[in-house]
C-alpha positions as CSV (number, residue, x, y, z in Angstrom):
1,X,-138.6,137.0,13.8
2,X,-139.2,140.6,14.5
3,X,-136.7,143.4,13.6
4,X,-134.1,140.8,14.0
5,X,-135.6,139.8,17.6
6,X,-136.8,135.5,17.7
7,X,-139.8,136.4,19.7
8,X,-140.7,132.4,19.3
9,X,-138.9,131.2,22.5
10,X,-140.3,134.2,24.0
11,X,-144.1,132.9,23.2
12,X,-143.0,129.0,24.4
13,X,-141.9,130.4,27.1
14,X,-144.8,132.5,28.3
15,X,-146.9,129.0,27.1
16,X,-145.1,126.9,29.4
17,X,-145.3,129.2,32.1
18,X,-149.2,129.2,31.7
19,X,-149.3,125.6,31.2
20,X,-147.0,124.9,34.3
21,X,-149.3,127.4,37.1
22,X,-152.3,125.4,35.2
23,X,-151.1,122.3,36.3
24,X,-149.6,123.1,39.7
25,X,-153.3,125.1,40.5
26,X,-154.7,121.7,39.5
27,X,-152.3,119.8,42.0
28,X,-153.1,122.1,44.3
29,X,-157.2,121.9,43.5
30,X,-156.9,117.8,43.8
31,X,-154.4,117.7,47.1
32,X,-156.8,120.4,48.7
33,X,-160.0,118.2,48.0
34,X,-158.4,115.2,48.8
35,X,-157.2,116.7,52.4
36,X,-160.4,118.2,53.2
37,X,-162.3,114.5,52.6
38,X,-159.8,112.5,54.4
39,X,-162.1,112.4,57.5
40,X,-165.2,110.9,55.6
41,X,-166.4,107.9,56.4
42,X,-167.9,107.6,53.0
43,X,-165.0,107.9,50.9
44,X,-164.4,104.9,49.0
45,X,-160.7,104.7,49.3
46,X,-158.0,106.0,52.7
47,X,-156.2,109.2,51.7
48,X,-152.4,109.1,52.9
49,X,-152.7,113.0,54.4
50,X,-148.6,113.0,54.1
51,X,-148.4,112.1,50.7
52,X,-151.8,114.8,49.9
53,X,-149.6,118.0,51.6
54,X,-146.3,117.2,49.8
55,X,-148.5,117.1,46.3
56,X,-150.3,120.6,48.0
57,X,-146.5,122.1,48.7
58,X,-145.3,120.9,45.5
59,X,-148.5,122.1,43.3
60,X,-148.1,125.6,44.9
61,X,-144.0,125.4,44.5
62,X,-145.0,124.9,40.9
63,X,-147.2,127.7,40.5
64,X,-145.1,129.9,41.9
65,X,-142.4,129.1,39.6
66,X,-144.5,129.2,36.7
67,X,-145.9,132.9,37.8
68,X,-142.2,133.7,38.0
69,X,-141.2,132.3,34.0
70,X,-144.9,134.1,33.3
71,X,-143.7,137.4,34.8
72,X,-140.2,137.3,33.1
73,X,-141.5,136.7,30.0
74,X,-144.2,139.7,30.3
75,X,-141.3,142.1,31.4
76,X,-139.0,141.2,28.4
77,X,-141.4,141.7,26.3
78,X,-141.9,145.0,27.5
79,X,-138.5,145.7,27.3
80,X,-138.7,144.5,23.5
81,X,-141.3,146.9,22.9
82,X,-139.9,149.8,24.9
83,X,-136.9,149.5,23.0
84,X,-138.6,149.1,19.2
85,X,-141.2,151.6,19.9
């Protein structure tokens, strides 16, 4: 606690905002891959493209929310600053 201020739920959150674009980049990474090799003849399993651009709409949904919680958290603090400073 800082001048009476809990900046702990300010930290989680800025964590799980970080943590959630992570993982939505890495849906995104995966769905992009998988889409782009669906085509192959060599691939050892079929890819179900419809199922690969929901999990590339929902990764990049994610990360988008994520950036927004990130962003919030970065102007609050700012605002916890401006006003101890």
């Amino acid at each position: 606690m800082t001048n009476g201020i809990d900046t702990g739920n300010l930290s989680s959150a800025l964590y799980s905002g970080v943590q959630g674009y992570n993982q939505g980049a890495e849906q995104v990474k995966k769905a992009a891959v998988d889409l782009s090799s669906a085509n192959n003849p060599d691939r050892e399993k079929p890819i179900n493209i419809n199922q690969s651009a929901v999990e590339l709409i929902s990764g990049n949904l994610q990360a988008e929310a994520s950036a927004r919680v990130i962003k919030t958290a970065d102007e609050t603090l700012g605002t916890i600053i401006d006003t101890f400073a």
